[in-house]
C-alpha positions, 0 to 999 in steps of 0.5 A: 610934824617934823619941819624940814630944811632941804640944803641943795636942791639937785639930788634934793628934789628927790628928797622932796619927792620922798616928804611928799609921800609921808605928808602926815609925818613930814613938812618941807618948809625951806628949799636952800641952794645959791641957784635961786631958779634951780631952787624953784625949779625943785620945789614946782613953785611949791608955795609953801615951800620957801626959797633961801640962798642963806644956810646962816639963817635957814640954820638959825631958825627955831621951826626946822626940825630937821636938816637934810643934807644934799651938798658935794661931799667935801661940804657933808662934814662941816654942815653937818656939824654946823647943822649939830651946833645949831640943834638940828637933827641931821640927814646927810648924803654918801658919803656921809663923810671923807675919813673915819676921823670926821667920822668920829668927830661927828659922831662926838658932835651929834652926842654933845648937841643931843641931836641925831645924824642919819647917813642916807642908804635909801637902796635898803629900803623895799619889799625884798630886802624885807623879805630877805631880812624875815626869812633870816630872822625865821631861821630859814636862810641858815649859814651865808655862803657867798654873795656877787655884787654887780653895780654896772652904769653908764657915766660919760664924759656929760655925767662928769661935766659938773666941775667936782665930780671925778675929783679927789678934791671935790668928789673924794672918789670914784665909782666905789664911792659915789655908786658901788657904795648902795650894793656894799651898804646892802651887803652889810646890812644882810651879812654884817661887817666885813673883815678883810678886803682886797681890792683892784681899781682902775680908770679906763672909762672916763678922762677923771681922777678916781676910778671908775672900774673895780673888783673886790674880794671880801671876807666877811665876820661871819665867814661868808666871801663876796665879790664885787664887781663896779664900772661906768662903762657898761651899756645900760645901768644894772644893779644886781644882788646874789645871796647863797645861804645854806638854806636857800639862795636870793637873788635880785633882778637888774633895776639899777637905782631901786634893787629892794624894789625890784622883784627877787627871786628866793630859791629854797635849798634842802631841807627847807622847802619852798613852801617853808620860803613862800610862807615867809615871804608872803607875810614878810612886814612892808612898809614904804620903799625907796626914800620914802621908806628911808624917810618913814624910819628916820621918823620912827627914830625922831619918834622914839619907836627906832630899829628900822633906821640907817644911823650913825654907826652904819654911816661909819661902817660904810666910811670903813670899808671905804677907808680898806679899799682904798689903802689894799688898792694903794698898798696892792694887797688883803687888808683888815679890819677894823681900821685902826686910829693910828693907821695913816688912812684913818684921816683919809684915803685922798692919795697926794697929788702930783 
């Protein structure tokens, strides 16, 4: 049983949601946040469950196994690392961290504690993904083509109320930070890394800081191009995936926030046969979705029985593409990667403010 240590009890309640499904695997054993009622609130009076504003003693506790992560994303790095110091294996949200320098400082810190950090990409986790990933590895999918990428949602001025959101300070950045970045993830976990991004931007939605419209290019290692398209001013909130394979063609339907849950449709291409494709996708292996499916791997990692889980370096990765994005849309034009040490966005994206 791996005790857990819930660190903000906002987007924390749906972490809750996904330990309570996994009951012979997980225990939630403190709910922490400063907002005491909020706290409760989470927790449904959850006897067992305790309640503490003090992360200084929740992390000095020998029982907690685990710490799960659900601050503002200027917190994510130094509780992480206290968390790491502290001997704690770390879950910690998008983005996981604001730079691939703290990035790689993490990544140190986890090595020194001996601990495991796991950057939180719950949108991977469903049957279709699983679906899609069996038919690669059964050969049948064959060379990538291209793929589309839409994260249309709905974010109004009450979305952006809370005093950090749609800061460069507090958020770190906008729609393609805290939103497009569960598409992107999906896109590399399908076609790996990207190599080159070009990437527009713009704030014609919201009266923020960051950007809350955006269209991207990508190329990615293997050949494949994609584009991306994001915005918070559509009129209801989709999410929706197309994958063009030279065996066949993958597309999701339009649930916004669980696109590995929602039904896909898998479209043969000759020579495959759609029989060939049925095969695969009937006995396609599935587990949990959602968080609990992200939670479920994260224990077979604790476990020693690894391969399913989101780690570190596909955090990092994420970070990556991220850092990319931000300097084609500063520098207005293609970019590379990797992002070299010696670049000047390697310590950041954040653009100096007036």
């Amino acid at each position: 049983m791996i005790r857990v240590a819930i660190i903000g009890a906002g987007i924390g309640a749906e972490y809750l949601t996904g330990y309570r499904a996994l009951p012979e695997r997980f225990q939630v054993a403190v709910m922490c946040d400063l907002d005491a009622a909020r706290a409760e609130t989470a927790t449904g009076g959850d006897p067992d469950i305790a309640i503490s504003g003090d992360l200084e003693a929740v992390l000095a506790d020998a029982s907690i196994d685990l710490v799960d992560i659900c601050l503002p994303p200027h917190l994510h790095f130094p509780v992480a690392v206290q968390a790491l110091e502290a001997g704690k294996h770390v879950i910690c949200e998008k983005p996981i961290v604001r730079s691939l320098d703290e990035a790689d400082r993490l990544q140190a810190a986890a090595e020194a504690s001996g601990k495991s950090v796991f950057p939180v990409f719950q949108y991977r986790y469903g049957r279709a993904i699983a679906q899609l990933k069996a038919l690669q590895a059964a050969g049948l999918a064959g060379k990538p083509y291209v793929a589309s990428l839409e994260t249309h949602w709905n974010r109004d001025a009450d979305y952006y109320a809370v005093p950090w959101r749609g800061t460069w300070a507090g958020e770190s950045g906008g729609a393609l930070l805290g939103h497009a970045i569960h598409a992107h993830d999906i896109l590399c976990h399908v076609l790996g890394p990207v190599a080159e991004v070009t990437a527009l931007t713009d704030t014609r939605v919201n009266d923020i800081e960051t950007e809350d419209c955006a269209a991207l290019a990508l190329r990615m290692e293997n050949g494949a191009l994609a584009t991306s398209s994001v915005t918070l001013g559509a009129g209801e909130d989709t999410t929706r995936l197309r994958f063009c394979f030279a065996g066949l063609t993958a597309e999701s339907g339009s649930a916004p926030y669980a696109p590995a849950q929602d039904a896909w449709r898998f479209i043969a291409r000759a020579p495959v046969t759609q029989a060939e494709v049925d095969a695969v996708l009937e006995e396609a292996p599935h587990r949990h979705a959602g968080f609990a499916g992200y939670l479920d791997a994260v224990a077979d990692a604790l476990e020693g029985r690894g391969g399913n889980e989101v780690t570190l370096a596909d955090g990092r990765r994420s970070i990556e593409l991220v850092t990319a994005i931000y300097q084609s849309v500063q520098d207005r034009g293609p970019k590379l990667l990797p992002v070299s040490s010696e670049s000047a966005f390697y310590r950041g994206w954040i653009p100096d403010q007036p």
